[in-house]
C-alpha positions in Angstrom: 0.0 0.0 0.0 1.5 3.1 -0.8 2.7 5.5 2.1 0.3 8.2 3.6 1.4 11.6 1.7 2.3 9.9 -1.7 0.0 11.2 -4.9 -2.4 7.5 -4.1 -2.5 7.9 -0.3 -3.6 11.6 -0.9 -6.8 10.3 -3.1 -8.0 7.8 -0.6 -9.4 7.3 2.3 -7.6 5.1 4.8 -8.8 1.6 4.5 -8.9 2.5 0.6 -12.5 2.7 -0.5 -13.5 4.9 -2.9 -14.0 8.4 -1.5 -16.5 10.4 -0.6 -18.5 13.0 -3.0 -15.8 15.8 -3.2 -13.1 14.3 -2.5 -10.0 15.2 -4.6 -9.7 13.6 -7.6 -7.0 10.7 -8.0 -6.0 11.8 -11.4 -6.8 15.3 -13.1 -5.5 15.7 -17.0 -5.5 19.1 -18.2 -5.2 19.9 -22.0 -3.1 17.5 -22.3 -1.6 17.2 -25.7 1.2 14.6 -27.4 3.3 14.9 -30.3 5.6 12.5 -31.4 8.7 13.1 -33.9 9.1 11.0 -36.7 11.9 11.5 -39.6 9.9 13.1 -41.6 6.8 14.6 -39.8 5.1 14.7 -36.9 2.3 12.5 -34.9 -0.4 14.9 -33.2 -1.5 11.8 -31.4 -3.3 13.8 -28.2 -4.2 16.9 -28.7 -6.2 18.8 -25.9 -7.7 16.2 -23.4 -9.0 17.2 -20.2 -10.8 14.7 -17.5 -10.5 13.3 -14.4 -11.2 10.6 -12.4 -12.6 10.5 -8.8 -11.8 7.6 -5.9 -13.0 4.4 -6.9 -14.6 5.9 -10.4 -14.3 4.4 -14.1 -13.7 5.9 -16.9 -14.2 4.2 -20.7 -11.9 6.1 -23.1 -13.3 4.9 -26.6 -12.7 5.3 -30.0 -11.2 3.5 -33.2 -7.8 2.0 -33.5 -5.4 5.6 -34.2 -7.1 7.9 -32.4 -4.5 8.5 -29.8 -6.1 6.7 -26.7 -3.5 4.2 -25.7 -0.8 6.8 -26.2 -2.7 8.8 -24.2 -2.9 5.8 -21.2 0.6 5.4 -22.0 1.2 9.1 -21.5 -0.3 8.7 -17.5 2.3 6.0 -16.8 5.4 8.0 -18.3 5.9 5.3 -20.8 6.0 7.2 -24.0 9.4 7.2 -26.1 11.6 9.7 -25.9 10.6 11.4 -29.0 7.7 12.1 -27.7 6.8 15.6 -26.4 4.1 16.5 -23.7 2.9 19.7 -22.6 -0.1 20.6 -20.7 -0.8 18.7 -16.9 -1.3 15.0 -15.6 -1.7 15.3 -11.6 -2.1 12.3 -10.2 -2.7 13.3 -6.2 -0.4 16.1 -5.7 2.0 15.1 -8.0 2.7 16.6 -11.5 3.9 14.5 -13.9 4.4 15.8 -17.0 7.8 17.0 -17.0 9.2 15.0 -13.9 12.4 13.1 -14.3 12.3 9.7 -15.0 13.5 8.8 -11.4 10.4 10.4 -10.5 8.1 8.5 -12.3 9.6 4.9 -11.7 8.7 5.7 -8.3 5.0 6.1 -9.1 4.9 3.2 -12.0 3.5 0.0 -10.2 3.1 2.2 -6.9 0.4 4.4 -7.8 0.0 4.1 -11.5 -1.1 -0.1 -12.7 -1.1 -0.7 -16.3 -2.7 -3.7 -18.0 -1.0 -4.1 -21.6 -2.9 -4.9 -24.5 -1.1 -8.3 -25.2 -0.4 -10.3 -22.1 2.5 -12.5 -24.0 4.1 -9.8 -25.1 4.1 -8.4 -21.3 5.3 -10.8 -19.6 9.2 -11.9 -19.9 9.0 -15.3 -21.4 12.2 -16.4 -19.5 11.0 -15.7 -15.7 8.0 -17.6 -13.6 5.2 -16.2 -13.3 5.9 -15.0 -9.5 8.7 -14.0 -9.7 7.5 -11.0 -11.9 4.4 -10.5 -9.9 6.3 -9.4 -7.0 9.1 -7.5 -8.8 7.0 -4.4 -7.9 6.9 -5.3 -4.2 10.6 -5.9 -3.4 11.6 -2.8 -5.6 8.9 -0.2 -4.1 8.5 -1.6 -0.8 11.6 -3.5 -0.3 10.1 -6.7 0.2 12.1 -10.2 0.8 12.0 -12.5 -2.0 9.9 -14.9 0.4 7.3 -11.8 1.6 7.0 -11.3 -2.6 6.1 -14.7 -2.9 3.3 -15.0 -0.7 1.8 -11.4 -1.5 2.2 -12.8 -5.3 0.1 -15.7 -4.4 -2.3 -13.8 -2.4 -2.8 -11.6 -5.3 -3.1 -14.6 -7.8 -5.8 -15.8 -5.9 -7.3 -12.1 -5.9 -7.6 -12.5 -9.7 -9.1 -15.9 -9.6 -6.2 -17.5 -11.5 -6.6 -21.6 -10.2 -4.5 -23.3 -8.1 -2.2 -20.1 -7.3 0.5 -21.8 -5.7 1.2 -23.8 -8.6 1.1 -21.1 -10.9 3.8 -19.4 -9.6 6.5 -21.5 -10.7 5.3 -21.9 -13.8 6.5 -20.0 -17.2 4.2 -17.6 -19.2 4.2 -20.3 -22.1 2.8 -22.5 -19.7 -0.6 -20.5 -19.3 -3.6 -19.8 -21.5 -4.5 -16.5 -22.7 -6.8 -15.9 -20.1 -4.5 -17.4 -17.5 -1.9 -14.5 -18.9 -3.9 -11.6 -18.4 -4.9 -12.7 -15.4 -1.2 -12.7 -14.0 -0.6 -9.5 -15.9 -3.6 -7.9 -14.0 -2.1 -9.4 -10.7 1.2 -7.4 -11.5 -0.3 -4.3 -11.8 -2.5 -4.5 -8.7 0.3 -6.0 -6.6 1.1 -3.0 -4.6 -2.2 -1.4 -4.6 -2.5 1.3 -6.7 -4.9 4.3 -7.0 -5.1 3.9 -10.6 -5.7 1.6 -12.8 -4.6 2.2 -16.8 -6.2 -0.8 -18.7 -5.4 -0.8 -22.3 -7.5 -2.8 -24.4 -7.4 -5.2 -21.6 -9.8 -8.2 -23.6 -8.9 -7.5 -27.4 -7.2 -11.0 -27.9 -9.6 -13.2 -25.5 -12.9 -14.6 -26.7 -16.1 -13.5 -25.2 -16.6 -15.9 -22.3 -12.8 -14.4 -20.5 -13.8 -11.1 -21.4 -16.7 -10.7 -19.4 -14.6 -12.6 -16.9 -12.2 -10.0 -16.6 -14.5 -7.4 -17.0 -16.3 -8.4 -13.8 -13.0 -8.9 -12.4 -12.3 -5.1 -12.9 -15.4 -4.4 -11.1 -15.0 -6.3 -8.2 -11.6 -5.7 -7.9 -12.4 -1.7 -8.0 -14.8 -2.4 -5.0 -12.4 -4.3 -3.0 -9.1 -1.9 -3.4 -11.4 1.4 -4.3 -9.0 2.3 -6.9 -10.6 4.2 -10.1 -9.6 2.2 -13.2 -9.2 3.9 -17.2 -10.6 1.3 -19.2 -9.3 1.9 -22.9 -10.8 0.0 -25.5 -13.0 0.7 -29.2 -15.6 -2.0 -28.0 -18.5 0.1 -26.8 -19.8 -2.9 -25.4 -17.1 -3.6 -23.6 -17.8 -0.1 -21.0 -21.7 -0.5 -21.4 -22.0 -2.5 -18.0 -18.4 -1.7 -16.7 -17.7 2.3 -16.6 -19.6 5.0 -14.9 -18.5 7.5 -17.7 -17.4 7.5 -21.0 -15.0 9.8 -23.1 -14.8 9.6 -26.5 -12.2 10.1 -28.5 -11.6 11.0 -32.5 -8.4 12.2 -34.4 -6.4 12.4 -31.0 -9.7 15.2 -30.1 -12.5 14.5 -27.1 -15.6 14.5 -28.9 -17.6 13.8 -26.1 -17.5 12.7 -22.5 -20.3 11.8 -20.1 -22.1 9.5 -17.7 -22.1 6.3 -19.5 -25.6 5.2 -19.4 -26.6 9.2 -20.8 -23.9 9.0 -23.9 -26.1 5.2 -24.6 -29.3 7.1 -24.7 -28.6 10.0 -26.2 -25.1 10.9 -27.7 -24.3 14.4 -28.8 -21.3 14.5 -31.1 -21.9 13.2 -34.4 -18.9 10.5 -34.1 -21.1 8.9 -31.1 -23.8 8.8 -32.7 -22.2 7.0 -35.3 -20.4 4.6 -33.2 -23.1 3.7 -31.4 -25.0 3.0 -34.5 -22.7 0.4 -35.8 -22.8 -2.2 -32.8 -25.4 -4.0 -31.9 -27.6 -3.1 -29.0 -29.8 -4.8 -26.6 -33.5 -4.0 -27.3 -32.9 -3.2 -31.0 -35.1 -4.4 -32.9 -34.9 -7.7 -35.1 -33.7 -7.3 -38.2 -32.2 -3.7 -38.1 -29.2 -3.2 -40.8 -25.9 -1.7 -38.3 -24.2 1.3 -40.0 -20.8 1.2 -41.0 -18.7 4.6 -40.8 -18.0 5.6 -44.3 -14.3 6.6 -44.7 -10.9 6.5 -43.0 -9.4 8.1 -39.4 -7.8 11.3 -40.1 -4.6 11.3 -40.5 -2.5 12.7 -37.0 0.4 14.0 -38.9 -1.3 16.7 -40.9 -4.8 17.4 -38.9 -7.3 19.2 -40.7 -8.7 22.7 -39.9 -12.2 22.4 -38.6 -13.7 19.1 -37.1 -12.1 16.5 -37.8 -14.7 13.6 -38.5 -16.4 16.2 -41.1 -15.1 14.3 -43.8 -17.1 11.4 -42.6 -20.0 13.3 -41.5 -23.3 12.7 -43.1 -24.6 15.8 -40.8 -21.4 18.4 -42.0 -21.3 21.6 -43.8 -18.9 24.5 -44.5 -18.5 25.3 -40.6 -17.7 22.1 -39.4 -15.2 21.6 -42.4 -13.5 25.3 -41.3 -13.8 26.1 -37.8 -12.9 23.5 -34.6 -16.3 22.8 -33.0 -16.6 25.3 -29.5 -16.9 22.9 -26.4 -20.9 23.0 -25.1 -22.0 21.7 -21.8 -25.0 20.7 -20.1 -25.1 18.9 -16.3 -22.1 15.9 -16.5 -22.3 16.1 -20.4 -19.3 18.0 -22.3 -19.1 17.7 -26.6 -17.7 19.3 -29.4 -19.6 19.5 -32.5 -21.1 22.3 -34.5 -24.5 20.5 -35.1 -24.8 17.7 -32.3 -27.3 15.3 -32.2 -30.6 15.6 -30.3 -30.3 15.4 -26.6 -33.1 14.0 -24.1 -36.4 15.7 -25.0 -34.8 18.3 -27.8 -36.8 17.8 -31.5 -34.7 16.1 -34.0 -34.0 18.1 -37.3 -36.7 15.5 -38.8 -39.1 16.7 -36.1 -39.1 13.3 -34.3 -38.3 13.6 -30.5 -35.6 11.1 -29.1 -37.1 8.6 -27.0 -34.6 6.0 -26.6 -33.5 4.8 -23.4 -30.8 1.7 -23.1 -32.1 -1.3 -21.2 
């Protein structure tokens, strides 16, 4: 457990449950923006992003493959490459991080800051057991004994419902299914009890029956430690049941962010809209024909003036092509588009009032 005054033990309350309504927020990002250098141009990959997340709160960041969201979770953990430039604020407590040394920010990695990789293989070292590396971060934060780490890795194993924990942890990654993987890879990032949680596309390569596993994992791990959690991910129907707000990304841009269940029922920016109408949805009716988004991402290396999902906007016109969309507001709900979608009650351009509400 990290140390009373740290950037996690100033978020939480003492036994580590979520805190209370006004409490400070574990993590506040403030225009935040990321550019990374290549040879011969330059990635805009986050350009702008403000949120934050309370004690125990999670947060969906969604939004197609290129749109800057895992460089953006990768941005909270100080694990971009060093070409990469970051301006604007990430506090997470007390603590600023964009622009502390790298000193600094191992102390925080593992501590205060989890992160759950998108490939578990890949994130594990294929030459070490298994707990051995889930209790690296104990012995090098907290100076645990190689025998303390092993137990707290088995504890922690059983935590994330891996079988037979004490005979995992002499195993080898190669030894472990997928789900068995991620599993261990989740055990490594909650072994000394962070604040925050970054998961980054957490069930991409499991099938559906381990998905939802590890999604209700997430949730009842967040009300056992009270730690707010990032879940980063395209699948909208991956933070229907499992955030409490949503913020959608496009072209490295928020184009909207708000309590989950509201963005369902009625989504403001255009790109929503869209999204949403190219999954399938409980309670829709037999038989209806899903929308595919016409088009291609923008590209990050020479952004557009205006919006930039104009080009693949069946609702744009001169504005949205020319000028950025102003941000609007209403209650929890923040979007920028020039003609957003009907909100709860407001009359369609067709004249039809939206009705829906998600099951």
């Amino acid at each position: 457990m990290s140390a009373p005054g740290t950037a996690a033990g100033a978020a939480r309350t003492a036994d580590g449950s979520p805190g209370a309504p006004g409490t400070a927020p574990v993590l506040a990002v403030t225009d935040l923006r990321v550019d990374i250098a290549l040879r011969h141009s330059t990635i805009h990959a986050v350009d702008g992003i403000s949120f934050d997340l309370a004690p125990g709160e999670r947060l969906g960041l969604v939004g197609e493959s290129g749109c800057g969201k895992s460089t953006l979770g990768l941005a909270l953990a100080g694990l971009l490459p060093a070409r990469a430039t970051v301006s604007g604020s990430i506090r997470l407590g007390g603590l600023e991080l964009v622009g502390a040394g790298e000193r600094a920010l191992r102390r925080i990695r593992g501590r205060d800051v989890g992160v759950v990789f998108q490939d578990p293989m890949t994130s594990l070292n294929p030459t070490r057991r298994i707990g051995v590396q889930v209790g690296e971060a104990l012995r090098l934060h907290d100076g645990a004994s190689a025998s303390e780490a092993r137990a707290r890795a088995r504890e922690m194993l059983e935590l994330v419902g891996l079988p037979r924990p004490g005979e995992q942890l002499d195993r080898y990654p190669h030894e472990l299914s997928g789900g068995m993987r991620q599993r261990v890879v989740i055990a490594c990032a909650l072994i000394c009890r962070p604040a925050l949680l970054v998961a980054d596309e957490p069930t991409t390569a499991l099938d559906v029956t381990i998905q939802s596993q590890i999604l209700e994992l997430f949730d009842r791990l967040r009300d056992e430690l009270g730690m707010a959690i990032l879940l980063v991910t395209h699948d909208m129907g991956v933070v229907a049941g499992h955030t409490d707000r949503i913020l959608v990304m496009y072209g490295g841009r928020e184009a909207e962010i708000g309590p989950t269940r509201e963005v369902f029922a009625h989504p403001r920016h255009r790109y929503s809209e869209a999204l949403l109408a190219s999954v399938i949805r409980v309670g829709v009716p037999r038989g209806t024909v899903l929308t595919a988004i016409g088009g291609r991402p923008p590209d990050l290396a020479a952004p557009q003036p205006g919006c930039g999902f104009a080009a693949r906007c069946a609702h744009a016109d001169a504005v949205c092509r020319d000028a950025v969309p102003p941000e609007r507001a209403a209650g929890e709900r923040r979007w920028r588009c020039h003609h957003p979608a009907p909100g709860a009650g407001e009359v369609a351009e067709s004249g039809t009032v939206s009705t829906e509400v998600v099951p």
